[in-house]
N, C-alpha and C positions, 0 to 999 in steps of 0.2 A: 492052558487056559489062563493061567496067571499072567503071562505075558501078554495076551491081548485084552483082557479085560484093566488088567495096567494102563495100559498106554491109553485106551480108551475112556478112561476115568480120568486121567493126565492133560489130554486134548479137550477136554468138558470144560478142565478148572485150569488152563494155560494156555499160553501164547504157544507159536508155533519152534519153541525150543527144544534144543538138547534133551534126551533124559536125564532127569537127574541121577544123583548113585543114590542106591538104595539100602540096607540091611534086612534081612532075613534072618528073623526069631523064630523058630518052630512054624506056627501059620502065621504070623504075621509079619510086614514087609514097614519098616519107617525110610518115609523118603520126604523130598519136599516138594511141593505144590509153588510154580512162581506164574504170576500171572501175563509175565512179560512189562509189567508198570511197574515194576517194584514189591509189590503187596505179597509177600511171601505166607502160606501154611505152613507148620513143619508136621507131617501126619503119618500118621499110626494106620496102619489098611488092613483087613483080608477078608477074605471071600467067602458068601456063604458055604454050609457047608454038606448041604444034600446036591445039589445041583442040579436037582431033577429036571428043570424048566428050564428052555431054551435061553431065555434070558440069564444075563451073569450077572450076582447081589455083589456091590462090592460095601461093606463097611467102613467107614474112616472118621476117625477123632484127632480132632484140629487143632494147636494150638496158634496164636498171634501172638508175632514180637510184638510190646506192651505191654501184654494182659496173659503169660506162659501159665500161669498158673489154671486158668480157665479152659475147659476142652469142652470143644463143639464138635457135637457127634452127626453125621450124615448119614445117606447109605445113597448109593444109585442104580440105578436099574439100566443096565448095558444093555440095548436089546440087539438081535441079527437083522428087526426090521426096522425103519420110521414108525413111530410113534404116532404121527398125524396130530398131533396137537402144536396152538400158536409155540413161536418160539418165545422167549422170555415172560413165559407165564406164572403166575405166581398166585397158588391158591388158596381158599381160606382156609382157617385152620382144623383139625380134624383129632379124633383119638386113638390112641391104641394102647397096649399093656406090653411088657417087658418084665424080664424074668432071668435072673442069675440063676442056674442051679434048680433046686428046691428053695430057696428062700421068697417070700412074699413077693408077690409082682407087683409091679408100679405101674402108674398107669402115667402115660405123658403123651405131650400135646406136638405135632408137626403137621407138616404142609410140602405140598408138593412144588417143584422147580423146572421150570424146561430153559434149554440154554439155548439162545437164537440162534445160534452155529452150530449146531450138532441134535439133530432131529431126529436119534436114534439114545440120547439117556437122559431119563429123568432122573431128579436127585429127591429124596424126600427128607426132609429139613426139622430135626427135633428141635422145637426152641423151648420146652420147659418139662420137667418130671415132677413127680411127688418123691418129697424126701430131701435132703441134702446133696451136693452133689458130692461131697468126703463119704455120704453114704454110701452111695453109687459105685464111686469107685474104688470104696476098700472091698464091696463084694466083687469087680470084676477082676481085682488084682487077686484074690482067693479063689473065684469060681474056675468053672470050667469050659461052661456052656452058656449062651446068652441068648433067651429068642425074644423076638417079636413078634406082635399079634398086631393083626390092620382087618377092618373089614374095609372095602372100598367096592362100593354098586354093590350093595348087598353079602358079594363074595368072602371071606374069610383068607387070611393068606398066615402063612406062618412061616417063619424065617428064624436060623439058628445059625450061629456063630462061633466058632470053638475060640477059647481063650488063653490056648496055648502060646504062650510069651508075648500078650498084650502086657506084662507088667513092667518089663525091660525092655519094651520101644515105648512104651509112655515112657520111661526115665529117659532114655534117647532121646526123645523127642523136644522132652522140658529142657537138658542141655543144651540142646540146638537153640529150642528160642530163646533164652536165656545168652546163650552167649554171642546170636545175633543181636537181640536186644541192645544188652553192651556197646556192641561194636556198631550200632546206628547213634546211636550217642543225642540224638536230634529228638526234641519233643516234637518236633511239626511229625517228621518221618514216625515215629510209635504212633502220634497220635491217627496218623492215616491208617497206619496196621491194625487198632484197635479198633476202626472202624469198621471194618469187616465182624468183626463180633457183633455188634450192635446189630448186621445185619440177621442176623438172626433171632434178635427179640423183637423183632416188629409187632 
């Protein structure tokens, strides 16, 4: 399952390239995200982890050459059917709650994504929490379990995540963009990378 829901989360957010190489942490996989223009992610992925539903959760936290220190969290919804929704849709913003462990839940804000090429994943797009985000991630670097709560058309959904060696592909990952960073050298080129961040505060 890991391999097709890969590749299909890869063909979401890229051009029609290579795989990239990958590493495997316990459940989680860091690889990089290129969009065929240049615009590189270096991302942290894995999957949820009941699997009960036909559809496959993939989770993935982002970082951009420019701005490595900053991680932009996604999830998408791989499904076996089309979706039936426009492509490049983009919608308002909505709520839901999150939850390391037993420690206090947060509640934070996202929005749903459909990509005009691939009419079978939605991405659903966190663009702010409550709390810090050094908060955030000193409990996922401690925890164990991470869920999510969405009501969406009334329904309730609940999504969990294990956080077995998310702490060492985030440190992966900040090396990579960091030492891409570097090696672009160019304020124009960061600043285009960083751009993609911004997309997510809309």
């Amino acid at each position: 399952m890991w391999t097709s829901a890969f590749a299909a989360l890869l063909a979401a957010s890229s051009a029609a390239t290579p795989p990239p190489p990958t590493t495997q942490v316990q459940d989680w996989k860091a690889t990089i995200a290129d969009d065929g223009a240049g615009s590189l992610l270096f991302r942290a992925m894995t999957l949820e982890e009941t699997g009960l539903d036909e559809d496959t959760l993939v989770l993935s936290l982002d970082r951009v050459p420019g701005n490595c220190d900053q991680v932009l969290i996604s999830m998408a919804v791989v499904s076996q059917e089309l979706h039936g929704l426009p492509g490049g849709m983009l919608s308002p913003s909505f709520f839901g709650e999150m939850q390391v462990d037993r420690l206090k839940p947060r509640r934070f804000d996202y929005r749903f994504l459909t990509d005009p090429h691939f009419d079978n994943v939605i991405l659903v797009q966190l663009t702010g929490w409550e709390r810090s985000d050094d908060d955030l991630f000193a409990e996922l670097r401690q925890g164990q379990k991470w869920k999510f709560r969405f009501v969406v058309d009334g329904e309730e959904h609940q999504w969990r995540f294990s956080l077995m060696g998310v702490t060492k592909v985030l440190d992966l990952t900040h090396q990579q963009c960091l030492a891409k960073s570097e090696e672009t050298g160019s304020t124009e080129n960061v600043l285009e990378q960083a751009a993609l961040s911004e997309e997510y505060a809309l």
